[in-house]
C-alpha positions as CSV (number, residue, x, y, z in Angstrom):
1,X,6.0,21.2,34.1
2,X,8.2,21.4,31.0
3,X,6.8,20.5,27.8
4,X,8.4,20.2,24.9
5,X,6.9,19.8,21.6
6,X,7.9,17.9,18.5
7,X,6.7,19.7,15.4
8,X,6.7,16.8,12.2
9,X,6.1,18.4,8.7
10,X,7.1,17.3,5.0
11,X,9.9,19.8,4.1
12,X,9.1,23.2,3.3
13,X,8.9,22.9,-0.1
14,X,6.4,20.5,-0.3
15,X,2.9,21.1,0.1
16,X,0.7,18.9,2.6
17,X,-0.3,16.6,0.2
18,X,2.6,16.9,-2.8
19,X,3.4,13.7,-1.2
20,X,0.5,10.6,-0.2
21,X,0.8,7.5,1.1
22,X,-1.9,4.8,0.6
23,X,-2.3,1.7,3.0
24,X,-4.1,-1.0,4.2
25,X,-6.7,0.6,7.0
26,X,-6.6,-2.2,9.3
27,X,-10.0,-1.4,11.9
28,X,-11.7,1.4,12.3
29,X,-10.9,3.0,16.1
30,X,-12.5,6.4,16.4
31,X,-14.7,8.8,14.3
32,X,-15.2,12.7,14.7
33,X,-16.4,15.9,12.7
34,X,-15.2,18.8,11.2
35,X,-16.3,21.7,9.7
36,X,-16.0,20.0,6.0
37,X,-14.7,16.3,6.7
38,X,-15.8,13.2,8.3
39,X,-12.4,11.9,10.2
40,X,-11.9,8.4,10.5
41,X,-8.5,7.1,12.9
42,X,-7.8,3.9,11.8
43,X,-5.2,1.2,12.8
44,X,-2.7,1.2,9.9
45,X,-3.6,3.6,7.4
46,X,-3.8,6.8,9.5
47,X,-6.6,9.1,9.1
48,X,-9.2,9.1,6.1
49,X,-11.2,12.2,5.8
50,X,-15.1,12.3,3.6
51,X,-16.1,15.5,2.3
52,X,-19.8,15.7,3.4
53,X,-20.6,18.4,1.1
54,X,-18.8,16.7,-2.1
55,X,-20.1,13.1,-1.0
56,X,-16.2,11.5,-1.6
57,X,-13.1,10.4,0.2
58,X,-10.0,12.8,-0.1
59,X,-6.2,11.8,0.0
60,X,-5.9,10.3,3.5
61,X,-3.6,12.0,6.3
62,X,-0.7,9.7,7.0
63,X,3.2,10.1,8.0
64,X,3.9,11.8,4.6
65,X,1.7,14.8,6.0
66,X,3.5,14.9,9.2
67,X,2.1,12.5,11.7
68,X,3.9,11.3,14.1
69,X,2.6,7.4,13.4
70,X,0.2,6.0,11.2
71,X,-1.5,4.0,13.9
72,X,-4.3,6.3,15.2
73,X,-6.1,5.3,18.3
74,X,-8.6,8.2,18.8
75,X,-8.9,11.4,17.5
76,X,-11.4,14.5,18.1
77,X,-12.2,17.9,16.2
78,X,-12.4,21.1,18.5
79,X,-15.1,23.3,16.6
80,X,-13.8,25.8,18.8
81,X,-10.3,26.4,17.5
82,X,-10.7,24.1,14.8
83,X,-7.5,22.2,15.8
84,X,-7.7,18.7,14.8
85,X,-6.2,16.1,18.2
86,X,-4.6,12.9,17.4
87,X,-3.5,10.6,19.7
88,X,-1.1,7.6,18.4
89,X,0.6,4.7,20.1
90,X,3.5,7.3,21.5
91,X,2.4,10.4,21.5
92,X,-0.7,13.3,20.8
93,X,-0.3,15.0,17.9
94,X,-2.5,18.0,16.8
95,X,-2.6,20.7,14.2
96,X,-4.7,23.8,13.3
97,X,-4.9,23.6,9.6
98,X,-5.6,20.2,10.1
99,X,-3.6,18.8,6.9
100,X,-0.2,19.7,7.6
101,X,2.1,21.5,10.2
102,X,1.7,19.2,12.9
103,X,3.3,19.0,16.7
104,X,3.3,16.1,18.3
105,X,4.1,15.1,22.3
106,X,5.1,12.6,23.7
107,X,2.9,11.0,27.1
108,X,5.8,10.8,29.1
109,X,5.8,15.0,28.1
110,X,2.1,14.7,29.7
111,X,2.8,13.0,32.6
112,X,1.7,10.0,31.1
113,X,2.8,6.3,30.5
114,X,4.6,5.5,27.6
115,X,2.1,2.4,26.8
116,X,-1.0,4.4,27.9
117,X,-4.0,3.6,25.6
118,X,-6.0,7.0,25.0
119,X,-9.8,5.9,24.6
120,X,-11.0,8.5,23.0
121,X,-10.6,12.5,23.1
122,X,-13.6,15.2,23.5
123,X,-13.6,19.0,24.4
124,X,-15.5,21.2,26.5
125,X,-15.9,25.0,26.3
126,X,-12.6,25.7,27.4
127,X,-10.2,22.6,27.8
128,X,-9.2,19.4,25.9
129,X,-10.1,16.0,27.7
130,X,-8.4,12.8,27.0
131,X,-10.0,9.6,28.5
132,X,-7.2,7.0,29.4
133,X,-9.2,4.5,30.9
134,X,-8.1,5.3,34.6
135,X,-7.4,8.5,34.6
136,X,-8.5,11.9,32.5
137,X,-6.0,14.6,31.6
138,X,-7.2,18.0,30.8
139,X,-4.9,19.5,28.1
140,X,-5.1,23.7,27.2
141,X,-7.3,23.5,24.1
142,X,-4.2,25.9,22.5
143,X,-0.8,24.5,23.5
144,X,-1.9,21.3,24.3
145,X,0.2,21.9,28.3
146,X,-1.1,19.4,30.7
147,X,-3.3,21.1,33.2
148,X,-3.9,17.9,35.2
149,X,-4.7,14.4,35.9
150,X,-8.2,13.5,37.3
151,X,-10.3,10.3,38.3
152,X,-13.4,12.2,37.3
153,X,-13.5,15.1,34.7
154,X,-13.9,18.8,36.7
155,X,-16.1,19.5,33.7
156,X,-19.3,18.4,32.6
157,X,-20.3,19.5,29.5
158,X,-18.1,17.4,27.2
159,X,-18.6,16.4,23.6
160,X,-16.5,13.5,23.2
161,X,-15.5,11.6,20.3
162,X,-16.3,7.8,19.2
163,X,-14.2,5.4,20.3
164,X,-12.8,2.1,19.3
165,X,-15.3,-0.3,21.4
166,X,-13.9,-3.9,21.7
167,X,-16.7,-5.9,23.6
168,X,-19.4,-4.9,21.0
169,X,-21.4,-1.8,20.1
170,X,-25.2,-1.7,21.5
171,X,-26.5,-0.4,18.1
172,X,-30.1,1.6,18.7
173,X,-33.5,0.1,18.2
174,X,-33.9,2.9,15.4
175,X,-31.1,1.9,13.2
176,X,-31.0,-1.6,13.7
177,X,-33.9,-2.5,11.0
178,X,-31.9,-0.1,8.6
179,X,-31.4,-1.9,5.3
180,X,-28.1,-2.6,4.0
181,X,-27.0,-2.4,0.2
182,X,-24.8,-4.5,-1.9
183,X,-25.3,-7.4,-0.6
184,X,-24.4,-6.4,3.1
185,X,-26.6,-7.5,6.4
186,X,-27.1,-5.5,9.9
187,X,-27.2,-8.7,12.5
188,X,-27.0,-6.9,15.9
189,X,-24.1,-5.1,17.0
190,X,-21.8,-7.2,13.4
191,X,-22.3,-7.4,9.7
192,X,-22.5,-9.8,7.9
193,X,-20.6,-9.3,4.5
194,X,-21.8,-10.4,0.7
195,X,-20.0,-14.0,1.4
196,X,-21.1,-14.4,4.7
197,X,-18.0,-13.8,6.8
198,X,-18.8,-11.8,10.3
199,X,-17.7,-7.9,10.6
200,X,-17.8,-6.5,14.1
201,X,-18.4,-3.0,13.7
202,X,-15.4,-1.1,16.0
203,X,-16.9,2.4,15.9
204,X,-20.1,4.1,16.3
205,X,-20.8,8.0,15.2
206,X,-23.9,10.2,14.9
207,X,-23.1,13.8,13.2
208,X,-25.0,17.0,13.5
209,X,-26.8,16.4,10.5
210,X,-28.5,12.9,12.3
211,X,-26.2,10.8,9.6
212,X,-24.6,7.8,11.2
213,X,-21.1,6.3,10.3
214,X,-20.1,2.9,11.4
215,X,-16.8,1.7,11.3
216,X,-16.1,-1.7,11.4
217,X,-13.3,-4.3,12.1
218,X,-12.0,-4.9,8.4
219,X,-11.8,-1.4,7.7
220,X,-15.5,-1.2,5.8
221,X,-17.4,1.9,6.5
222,X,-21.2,2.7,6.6
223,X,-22.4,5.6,6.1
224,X,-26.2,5.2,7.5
225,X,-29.1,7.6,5.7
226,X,-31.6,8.5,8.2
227,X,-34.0,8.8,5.6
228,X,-33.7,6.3,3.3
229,X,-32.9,4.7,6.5
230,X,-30.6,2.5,4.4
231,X,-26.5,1.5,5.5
232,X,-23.8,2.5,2.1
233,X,-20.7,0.7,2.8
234,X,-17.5,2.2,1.3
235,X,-14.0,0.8,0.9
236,X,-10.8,2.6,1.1
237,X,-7.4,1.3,0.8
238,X,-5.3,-1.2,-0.2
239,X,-5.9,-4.4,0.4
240,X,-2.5,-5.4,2.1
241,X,0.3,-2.8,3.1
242,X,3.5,-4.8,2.1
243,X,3.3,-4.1,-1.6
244,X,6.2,-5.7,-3.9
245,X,4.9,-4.8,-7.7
246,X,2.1,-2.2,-9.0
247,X,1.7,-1.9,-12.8
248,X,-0.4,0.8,-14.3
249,X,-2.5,1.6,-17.3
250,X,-5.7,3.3,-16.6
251,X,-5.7,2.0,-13.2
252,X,-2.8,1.1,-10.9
253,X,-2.8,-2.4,-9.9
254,X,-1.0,-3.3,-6.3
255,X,-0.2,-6.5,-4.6
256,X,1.9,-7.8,-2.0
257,X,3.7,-10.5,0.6
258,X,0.6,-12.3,1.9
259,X,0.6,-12.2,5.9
260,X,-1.4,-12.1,8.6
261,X,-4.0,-9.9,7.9
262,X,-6.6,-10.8,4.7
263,X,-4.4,-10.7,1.5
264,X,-5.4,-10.2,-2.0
265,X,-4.7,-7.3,-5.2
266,X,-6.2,-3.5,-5.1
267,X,-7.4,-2.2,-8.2
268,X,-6.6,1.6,-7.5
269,X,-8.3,4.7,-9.8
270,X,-6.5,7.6,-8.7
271,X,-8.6,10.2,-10.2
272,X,-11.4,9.0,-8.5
273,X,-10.1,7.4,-5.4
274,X,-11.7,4.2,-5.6
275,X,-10.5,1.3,-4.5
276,X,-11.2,-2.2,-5.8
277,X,-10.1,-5.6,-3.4
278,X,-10.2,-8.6,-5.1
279,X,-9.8,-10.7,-1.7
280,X,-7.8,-13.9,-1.9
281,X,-10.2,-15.7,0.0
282,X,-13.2,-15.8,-1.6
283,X,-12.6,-15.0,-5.0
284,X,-12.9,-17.4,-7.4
285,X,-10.2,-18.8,-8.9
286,X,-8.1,-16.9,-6.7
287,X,-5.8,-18.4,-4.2
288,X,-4.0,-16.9,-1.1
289,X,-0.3,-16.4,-1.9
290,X,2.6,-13.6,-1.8
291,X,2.8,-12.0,-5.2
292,X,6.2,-10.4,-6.5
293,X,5.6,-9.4,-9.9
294,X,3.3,-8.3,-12.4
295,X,2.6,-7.5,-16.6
296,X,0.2,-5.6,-17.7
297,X,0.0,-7.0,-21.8
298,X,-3.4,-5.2,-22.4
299,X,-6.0,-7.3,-22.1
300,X,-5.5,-9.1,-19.5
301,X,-2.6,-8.3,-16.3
302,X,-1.1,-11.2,-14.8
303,X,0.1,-11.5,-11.4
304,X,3.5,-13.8,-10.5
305,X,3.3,-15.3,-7.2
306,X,4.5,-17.9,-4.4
307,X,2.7,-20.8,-6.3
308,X,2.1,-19.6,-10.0
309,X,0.3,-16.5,-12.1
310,X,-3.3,-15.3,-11.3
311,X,-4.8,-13.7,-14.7
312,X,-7.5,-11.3,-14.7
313,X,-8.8,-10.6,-17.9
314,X,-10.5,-7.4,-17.9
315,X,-13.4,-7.6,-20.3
316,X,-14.9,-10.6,-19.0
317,X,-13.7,-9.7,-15.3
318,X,-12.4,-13.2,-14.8
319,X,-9.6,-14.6,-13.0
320,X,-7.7,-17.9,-13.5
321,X,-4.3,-19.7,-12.3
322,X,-1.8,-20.6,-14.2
323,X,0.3,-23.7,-11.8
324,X,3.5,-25.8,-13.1
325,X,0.7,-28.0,-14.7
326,X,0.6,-25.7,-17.6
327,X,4.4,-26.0,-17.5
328,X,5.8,-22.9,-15.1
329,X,9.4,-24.1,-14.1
330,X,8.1,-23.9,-10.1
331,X,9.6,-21.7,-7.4
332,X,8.1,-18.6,-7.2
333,X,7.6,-16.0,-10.4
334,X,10.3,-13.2,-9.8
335,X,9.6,-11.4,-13.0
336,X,7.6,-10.7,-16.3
337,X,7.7,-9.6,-19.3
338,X,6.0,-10.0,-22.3
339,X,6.1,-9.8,-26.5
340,X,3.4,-9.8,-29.0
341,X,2.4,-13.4,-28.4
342,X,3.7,-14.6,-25.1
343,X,4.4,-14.0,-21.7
344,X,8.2,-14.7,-20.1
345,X,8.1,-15.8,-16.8
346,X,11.3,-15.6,-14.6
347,X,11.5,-17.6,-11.5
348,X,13.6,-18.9,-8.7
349,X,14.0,-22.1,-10.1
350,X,14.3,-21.2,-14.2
351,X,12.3,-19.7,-17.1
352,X,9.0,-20.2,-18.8
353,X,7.7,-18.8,-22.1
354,X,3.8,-18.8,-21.7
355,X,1.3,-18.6,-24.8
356,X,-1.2,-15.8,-24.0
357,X,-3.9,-17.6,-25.5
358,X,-3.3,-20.7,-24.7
359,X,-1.8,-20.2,-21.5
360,X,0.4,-22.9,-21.7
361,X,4.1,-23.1,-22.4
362,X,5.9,-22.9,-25.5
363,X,9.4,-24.5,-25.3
364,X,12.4,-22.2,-27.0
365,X,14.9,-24.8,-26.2
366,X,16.7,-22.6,-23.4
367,X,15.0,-24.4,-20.6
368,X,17.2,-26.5,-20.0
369,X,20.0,-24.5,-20.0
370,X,18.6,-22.2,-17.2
371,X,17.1,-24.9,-15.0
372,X,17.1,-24.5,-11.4
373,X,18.8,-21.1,-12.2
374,X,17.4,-17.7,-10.3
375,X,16.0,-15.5,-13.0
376,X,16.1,-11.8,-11.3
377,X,14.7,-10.2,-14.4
378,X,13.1,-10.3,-18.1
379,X,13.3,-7.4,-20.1
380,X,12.1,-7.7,-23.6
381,X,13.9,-5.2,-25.7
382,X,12.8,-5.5,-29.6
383,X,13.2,-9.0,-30.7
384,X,16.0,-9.9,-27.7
385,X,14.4,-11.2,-24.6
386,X,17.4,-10.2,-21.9
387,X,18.0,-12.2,-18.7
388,X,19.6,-11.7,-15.6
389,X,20.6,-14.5,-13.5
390,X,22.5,-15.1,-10.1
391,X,25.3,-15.9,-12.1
392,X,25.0,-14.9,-15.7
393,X,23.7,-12.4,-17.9
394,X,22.0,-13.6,-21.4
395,X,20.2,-12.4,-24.4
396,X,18.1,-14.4,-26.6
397,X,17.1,-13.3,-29.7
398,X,14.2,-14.9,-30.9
399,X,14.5,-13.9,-35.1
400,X,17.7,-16.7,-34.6
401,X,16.5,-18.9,-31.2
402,X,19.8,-18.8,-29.7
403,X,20.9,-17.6,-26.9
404,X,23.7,-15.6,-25.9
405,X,26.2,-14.8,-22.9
406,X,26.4,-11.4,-22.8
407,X,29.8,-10.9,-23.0
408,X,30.1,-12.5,-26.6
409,X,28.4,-9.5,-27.9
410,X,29.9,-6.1,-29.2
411,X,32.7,-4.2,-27.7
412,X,33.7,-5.3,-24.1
413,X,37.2,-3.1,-23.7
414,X,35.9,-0.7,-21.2
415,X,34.9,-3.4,-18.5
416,X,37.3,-6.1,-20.0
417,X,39.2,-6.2,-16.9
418,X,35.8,-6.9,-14.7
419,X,34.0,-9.2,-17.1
420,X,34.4,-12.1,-15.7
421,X,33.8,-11.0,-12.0
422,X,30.5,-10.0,-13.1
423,X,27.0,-11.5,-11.5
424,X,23.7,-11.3,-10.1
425,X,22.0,-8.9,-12.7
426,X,19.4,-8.1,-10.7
427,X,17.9,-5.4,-12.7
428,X,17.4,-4.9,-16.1
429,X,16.1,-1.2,-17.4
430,X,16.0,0.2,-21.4
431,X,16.2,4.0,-22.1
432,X,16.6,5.1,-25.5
433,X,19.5,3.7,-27.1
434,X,21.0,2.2,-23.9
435,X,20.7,-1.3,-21.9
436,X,21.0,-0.8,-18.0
437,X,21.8,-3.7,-16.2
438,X,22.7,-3.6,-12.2
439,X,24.6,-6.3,-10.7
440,X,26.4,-7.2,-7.7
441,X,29.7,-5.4,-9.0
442,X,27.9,-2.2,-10.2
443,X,25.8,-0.6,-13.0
444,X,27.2,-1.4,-16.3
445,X,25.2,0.3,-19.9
446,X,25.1,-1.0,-23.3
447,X,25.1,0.9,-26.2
448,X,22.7,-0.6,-28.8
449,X,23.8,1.3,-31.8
450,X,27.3,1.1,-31.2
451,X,27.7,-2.1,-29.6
452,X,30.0,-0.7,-26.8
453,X,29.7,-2.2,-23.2
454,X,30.5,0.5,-20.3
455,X,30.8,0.2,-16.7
456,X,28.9,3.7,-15.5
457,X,29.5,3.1,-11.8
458,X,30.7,0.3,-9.2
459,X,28.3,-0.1,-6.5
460,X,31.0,1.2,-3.8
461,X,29.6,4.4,-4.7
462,X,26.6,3.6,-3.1
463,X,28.1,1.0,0.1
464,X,27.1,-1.7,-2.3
465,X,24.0,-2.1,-1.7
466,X,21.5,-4.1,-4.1
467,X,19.1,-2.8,-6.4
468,X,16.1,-3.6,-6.5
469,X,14.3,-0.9,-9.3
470,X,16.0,1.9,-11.9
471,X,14.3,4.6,-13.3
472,X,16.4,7.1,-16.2
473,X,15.8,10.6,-17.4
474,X,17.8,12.8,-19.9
475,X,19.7,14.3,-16.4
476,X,19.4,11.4,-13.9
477,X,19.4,7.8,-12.8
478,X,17.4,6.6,-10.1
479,X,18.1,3.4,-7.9
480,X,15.9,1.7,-5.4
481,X,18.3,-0.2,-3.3
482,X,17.7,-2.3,-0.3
């Protein structure tokens, strides 16, 4: 049989983890141990990993570090080569340093099914086992060759991992009395959480050391003390993968599209991992909707969404809405900025200036003017609050409340012959002296100190495609385009 392997890797001049990817987990499917790390395969966020000696989740292992998916349904540590075995919805991947350097293979390559479901994987002195349901394949523990298809394992001594169990987990008579913290209850083979919503627990692992981990359907873990005989639950990941805005101060804040899974915004410490869910569905105050913007103005970040602006101030750790009853324009909030005082809302439908105390609008007599217009973006630059539209670009300086169209300020010579053709400013980005706006026709600069308006590149360069975020350095421009 000819096997051909597949070997998935960042590029050489990255490290394993120079690049890391953070997700929504999804369920927990299969839990195994390694020499240093507790390996969890979950159902969206690829593998997490919990250093038993430091007591703390490390960067997760995901497609950034080489795997082939981030969908892991098993997975299984050999102690004897200390290779670590993955199996995905296409293929098993493995690797020895168990970070990086992967090689993955496709079933068909192991006389497999495309669609088979691997259960779970386990090891024996000399051989690999996976377990797919029907049938066992024993794999050579080093090149991972197929060695054959079996009804019944040829071997008996096999440590397998856990696996994902759908029909429930019989949890033992010892643990089941185990107390929970944090407001968490043990009720059989589910947990109930802090606001009484039902967890089934997914996954089901005792290491050598007699701790247990449970992993569970929402993507909770519990880490279960034998002594203490006492369940920790820990949380890792975002809480939705389709993120749209992140701000960051101390902590980066992420939200996203709402979908089908449980929505809501992370509150993300890098330095220490930790991740903080503020769930839309029982949060109070909170509502579920798809967010696609964000401010942080210090003491408070606001969050632009589908059907107004959740604010969470962060002394009092409070949220609250802000609807078109405090006088939002409707349609859904596109993009913020804010000045000393207030908060500029942009939306699909128009523009809204929104007292921070007061949280109510404050009319500046442009409202009208922009109604029903699409506001792509607000950029407050000084004492000029600049606005990109689908059809028009505008600055309103607030020292003389009057609003300008763009093109009746400074020096317009060097895009005087495309002035006119100009529209949807869909980006809006200040570095140093210079005003970056992107549109439709291409990436045009203004100079502040001298007033000149220059057209840096048309967007054939790059098959005009729109963009969606700029960043600037003293050397480069960066676009994020569609």
């Amino acid at each position: 049989m000819l096997t051909i392997n597949l070997h998935g890797q960042p590029e050489p001049e990255f490290s394993p983890f120079d690049w890391v990817t953070y997700r929504q987990t999804g369920r927990i499917q299969s839990i195994t141990e390694g020499f240093t790390y507790i390996y969890f395969a979950t159902e969206e966020g690829g593998i997490l990993r919990y250093h038993t000696f430091q007591n703390q989740f490390d960067d997760p292992i995901t497609q950034a570090q080489g795997l082939s998916s981030n969908n892991i349904r098993s997975l299984h540590f050999d102690r004897e080569t200390g290779t670590l075995w993955v199996a995905t919805k296409h293929s098993l991947d493995y690797s020895y340093t168990r970070e990086g350097n992967w090689t993955s293979i496709p079933y068909g390559n192991l006389a497999l099914p495309k669609n088979v479901h691997i259960r779970r994987i386990g090891s024996s002195p000399a051989y690999v086992w996976l377990d797919a349901g029907a049938s066992y394949l024993k794999l050579d523990r080093v090149s991972g060759i197929s060695l054959g298809v079996f009804t019944i394992p040829d071997e008996e001594k096999i440590l397998w991992s856990s696996s994902r169990v759908l029909a429930g987990i019989n949890i033992p008579e010892d643990i089941a009395n185990y107390t929970v913290t944090e407001g968490w209850l043990l009720n059989g083979n589910q947990f109930l959480d802090p606001f009484g919503r039902t967890i089934d627990i997914t996954s089901f692992y005792q290491t050598r050391f007699s701790d247990i981990w449970l992993g569970t359907g929402d993507g909770t873990l519990f880490l279960g003390d034998a002594q203490m005989e006492t369940f920790y639950p820990f949380t890792f990941g975002l809480a939705n993968s389709d993120i749209t805005t992140f701000t960051k101060e101390n902590d980066f804040w992420t939200a996203g599209r709402s979908g089908f899974t449980s929505g809501g915004i992370t509150r993300f410490n890098p330095e220490e991992l930790q991740f903080d869910l503020f769930d839309f569905e029982v949060t109070i105050n909170m509502n579920d909707q798809s967010i696609y913007s964000s401010v942080d103005t210090g003491d408070e970040i606001w969050f632009g969404g589908a059907i107004g602006i959740l604010v969470y101030k962060k002394k009092e750790k409070f949220w609250r809405l802000i609807d078109e009853a405090k006088g939002l324009p409707g349609g859904h909030i596109i993009t913020m900025d804010h000045d000393t005082s207030h908060v500029w809302v942009g939306t699909s439908r128009g523009i809204a200036r929104i007292h921070k105390d007061s949280k109510r609008s404050r009319l500046t007599g442009i409202e009208p003017f922009l109604h029903e217009s699409f506001i792509y973006d607000i950029e407050v630059i000084e004492d000029q609050v600049w606005i990109g539209t689908s059809s028009q670009l505008y600055v309103y300086h607030q020292d003389q409340q009057a609003l300008y169209d763009f093109r009746d300020m400074g020096d317009l010579s060097r895009i005087s012959h495309q002035q006119d053709l100009l529209k949807n400013f869909w980006e809006i980005y200040e570095y140093k002296q210079w005003v970056y706006i992107a549109s439709e026709q291409g990436l045009i600069s203004y100079d502040k100190k001298r007033g000149q308006w220059s057209m840096v590149f048309e967007t054939a360069h790059f098959s005009n495609r729109k963009i969606n975020a700029m960043a600037f350095s003293d050397e480069y421009c960066f676009l994020g385009t569609n």
